[in-house]
N, C-alpha and C positions, 0 to 999 in steps of 0.2 A: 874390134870391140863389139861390133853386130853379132859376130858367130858366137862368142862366148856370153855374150847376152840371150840368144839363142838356144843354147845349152842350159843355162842357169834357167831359163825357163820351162824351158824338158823338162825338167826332174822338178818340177814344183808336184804334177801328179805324185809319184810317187814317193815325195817328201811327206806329201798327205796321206798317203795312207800308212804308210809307216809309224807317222807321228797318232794317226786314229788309233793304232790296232797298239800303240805302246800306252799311250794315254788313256782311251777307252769314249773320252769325250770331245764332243766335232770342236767347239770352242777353244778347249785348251788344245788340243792338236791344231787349230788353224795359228793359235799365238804363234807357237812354236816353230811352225813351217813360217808363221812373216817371220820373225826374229833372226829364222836358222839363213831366209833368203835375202834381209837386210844384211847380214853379218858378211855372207858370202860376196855379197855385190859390195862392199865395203872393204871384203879384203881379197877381191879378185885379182890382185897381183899377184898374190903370193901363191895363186896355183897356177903349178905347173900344168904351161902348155903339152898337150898330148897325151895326158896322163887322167883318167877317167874322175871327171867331174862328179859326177855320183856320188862316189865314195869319198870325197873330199869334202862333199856338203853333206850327206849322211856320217863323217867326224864331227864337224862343225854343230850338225842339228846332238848327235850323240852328249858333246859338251855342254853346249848351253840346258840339255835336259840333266845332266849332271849337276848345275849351277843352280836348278832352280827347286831340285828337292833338296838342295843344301839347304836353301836360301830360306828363310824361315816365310810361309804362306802371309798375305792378307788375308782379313775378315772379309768376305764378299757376302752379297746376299743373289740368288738369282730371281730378275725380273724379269723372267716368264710364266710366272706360276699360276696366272690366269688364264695363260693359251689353252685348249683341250690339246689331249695328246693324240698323237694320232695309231690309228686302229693298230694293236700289236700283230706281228703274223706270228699265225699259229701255227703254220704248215710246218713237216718236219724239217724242212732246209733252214726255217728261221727259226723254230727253235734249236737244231745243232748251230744253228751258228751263237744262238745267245749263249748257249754252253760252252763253245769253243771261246767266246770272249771272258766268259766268266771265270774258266778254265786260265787264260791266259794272264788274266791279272790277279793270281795266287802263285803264279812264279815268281821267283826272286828278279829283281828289276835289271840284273847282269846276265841271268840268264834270256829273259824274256827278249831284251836287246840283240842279243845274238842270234834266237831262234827267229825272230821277225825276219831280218835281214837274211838270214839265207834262204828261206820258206817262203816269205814274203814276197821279199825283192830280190829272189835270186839271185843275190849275191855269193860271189866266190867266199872262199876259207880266209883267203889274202885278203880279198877287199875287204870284208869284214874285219879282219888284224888290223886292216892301217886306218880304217873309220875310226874303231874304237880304240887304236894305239896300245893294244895289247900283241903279245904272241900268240903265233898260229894254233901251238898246242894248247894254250886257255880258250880258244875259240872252240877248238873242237872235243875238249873236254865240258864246257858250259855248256855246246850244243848237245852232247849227250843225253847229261844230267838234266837240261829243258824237256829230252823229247822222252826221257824215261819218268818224271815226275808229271805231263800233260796226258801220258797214258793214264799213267793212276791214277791221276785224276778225273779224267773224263770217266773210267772205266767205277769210280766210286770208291776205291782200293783207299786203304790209308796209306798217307807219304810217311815218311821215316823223316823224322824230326831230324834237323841238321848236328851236324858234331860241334860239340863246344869245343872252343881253343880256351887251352889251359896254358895263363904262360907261370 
């Protein structure tokens, strides 16, 4: 029970950044990672020993963020708005990266999912399949169509508006 308590906590880093770079915000991506690593330590039976932990809580965290843009928002209000913020950087590392974040949360939230995770967290074609319980070749179809619409984007291009389904 040590070792895989262990483990589960390994992957709490990069639960978070994961959950940063898909959310955009430290708050709601730290719910998320507690939620994703209550759920997992609550149903750590049911993974299988030997079998990469990772990808088995990056499913887990994939669902519950599934659940909760179903799930219809509370009204919150943020009570920080007296703090001062602190000094933006200007340098171009920070600003390509505010663009690359800006960039990343105008993908489609199926896409964005899957470019994280292999970019990201290096993760395999596989392990991203069996996180997100899709097929291999949806994975690396959505990863395409991520890394061709982040180009255009960043580069200023306009995106090609999606195809309607007609039934």
């Amino acid at each position: 029970m040590q070792d895989e308590r262990d483990r589960l906590i390994a992957c709490i880093p990069r639960l978070r950044r994961y959950a940063r770079a898909l959310l955009g915000g430290r708050a709601d991506a730290d719910d998320l990672v507690q939620d994703t690593v209550e759920r997992g330590w609550d149903k750590l039976a049911s993974w299988r020993r030997g079998s990469d932990m990772r990808a088995w809580l990056f499913g887990i965290m994939h669902n519950l963020h599934v659940d909760q843009q179903r799930r219809p928002a509370l009204a919150t209000e943020p009570l920080d708005d007296e703090l001062p913020l602190a000094s933006a950087d200007t340098s171009g590392d920070g600003l390509a990266l505010r663009d690359m974040d800006l960039a990343l949360q105008q993908l489609p939230p199926e896409q964005r999912a899957v470019l994280l995770m292999v970019a990201l967290e290096d993760m395999r074609y596989d392990e991203v399949a069996a996180a997100l319980d899709i097929p291999l070749g949806t994975v690396m179809s959505r990863l395409s169509r991520a890394r061709e619409r982040l180009r255009l984007i960043l580069q200023g291009q306009p995106v090609p508006a999606p195809l309607k389904v007609i039934k």
